[in-house]
C-alpha positions in Angstrom: 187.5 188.7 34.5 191.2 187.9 34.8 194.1 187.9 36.8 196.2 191.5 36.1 192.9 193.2 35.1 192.2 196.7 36.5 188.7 197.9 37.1 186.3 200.2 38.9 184.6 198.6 42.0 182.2 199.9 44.5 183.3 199.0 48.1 181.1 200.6 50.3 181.7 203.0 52.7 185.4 202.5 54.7 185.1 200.6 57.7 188.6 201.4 59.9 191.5 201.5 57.5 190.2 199.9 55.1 189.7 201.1 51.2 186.4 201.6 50.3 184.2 203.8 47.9 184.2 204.1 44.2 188.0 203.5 43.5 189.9 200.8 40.8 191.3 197.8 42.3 193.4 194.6 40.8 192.5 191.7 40.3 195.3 188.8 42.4 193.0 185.9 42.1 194.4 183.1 40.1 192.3 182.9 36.6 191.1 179.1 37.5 189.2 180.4 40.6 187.8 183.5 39.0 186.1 181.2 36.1 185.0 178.6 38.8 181.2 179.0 40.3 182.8 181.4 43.4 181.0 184.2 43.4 184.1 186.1 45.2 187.5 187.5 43.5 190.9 188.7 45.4 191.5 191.8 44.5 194.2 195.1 45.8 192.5 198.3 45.9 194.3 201.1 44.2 195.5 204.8 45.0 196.0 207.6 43.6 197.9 209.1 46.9 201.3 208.7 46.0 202.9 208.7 49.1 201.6 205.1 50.0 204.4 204.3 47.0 207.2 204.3 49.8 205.2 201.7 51.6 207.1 198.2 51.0 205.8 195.8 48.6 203.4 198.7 46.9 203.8 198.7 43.3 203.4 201.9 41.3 201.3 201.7 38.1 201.0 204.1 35.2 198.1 205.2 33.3 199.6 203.4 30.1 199.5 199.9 32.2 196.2 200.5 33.9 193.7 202.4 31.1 193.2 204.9 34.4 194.0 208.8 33.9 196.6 209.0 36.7 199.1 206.8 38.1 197.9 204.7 41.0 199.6 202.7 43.9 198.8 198.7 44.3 197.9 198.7 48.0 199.4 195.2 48.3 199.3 195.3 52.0 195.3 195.7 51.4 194.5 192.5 50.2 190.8 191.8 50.0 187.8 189.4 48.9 185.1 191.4 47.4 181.9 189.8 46.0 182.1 190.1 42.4 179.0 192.3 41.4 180.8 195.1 43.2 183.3 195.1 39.9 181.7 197.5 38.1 183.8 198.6 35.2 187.2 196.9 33.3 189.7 199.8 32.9 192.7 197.6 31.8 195.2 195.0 32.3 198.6 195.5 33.3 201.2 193.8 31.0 203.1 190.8 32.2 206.2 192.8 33.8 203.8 194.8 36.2 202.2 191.5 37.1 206.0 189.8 38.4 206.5 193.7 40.4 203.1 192.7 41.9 204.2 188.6 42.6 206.8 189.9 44.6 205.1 192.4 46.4 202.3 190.2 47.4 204.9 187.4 48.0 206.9 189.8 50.6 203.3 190.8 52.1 202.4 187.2 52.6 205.8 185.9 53.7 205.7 183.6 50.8 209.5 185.1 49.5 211.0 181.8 49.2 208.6 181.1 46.2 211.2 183.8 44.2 214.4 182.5 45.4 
């Protein structure tokens, strides 16, 4: 389990506006938390619902960068801490120039912005 890795998770039923279901999600964490004894992982739920693309931040993914059969939307505004036994299934990992689209996004979500001047 790594940072940048796509996979299937189970969130339950949606509570609000919140993702839930069977749907993939991304993995934000930072790699030396994931491998440390927490048994929780930050992920971004993912969509297939294009229009959520115009949202700022959200990162558009293709099937080629993901190993899903559609392109999906990073919900970067969607941030969550799931336990990880709901990560069911690894799909993918998006290559390295994805991952910097999703820094940024995250980064603007957060107000962290300053970390890419």
């Amino acid at each position: 389990m790594h940072r940048g890795e796509v996979w299937w998770a189970d969130l339950g039923e949606p509570r609000g506006s919140e993702p839930g279901m069977r749907r993939p999600v991304l993995i934000v964490q930072d790699d030396l938390l994931t491998a440390s004894a927490l048994r929780t992982v930050m992920i971004v739920p993912l969509t297939s619902n294009m229009k959520r693309a115009q949202a700022i931040g959200n990162v558009v993914l293709q099937p080629r960068d993901t190993g899903l059969d559609r392109p999906s939307v990073a919900l970067v505004c969607q941030v969550m801490t799931i336990d990880k036994e709901f990560l069911t299934e690894l799909c993918g990992s998006i290559p390295a120039r994805m991952r910097r689209m999703l820094d940024k996004g995250l980064a603007l979500a957060l107000s962290l912005s300053h970390t890419f001047e």
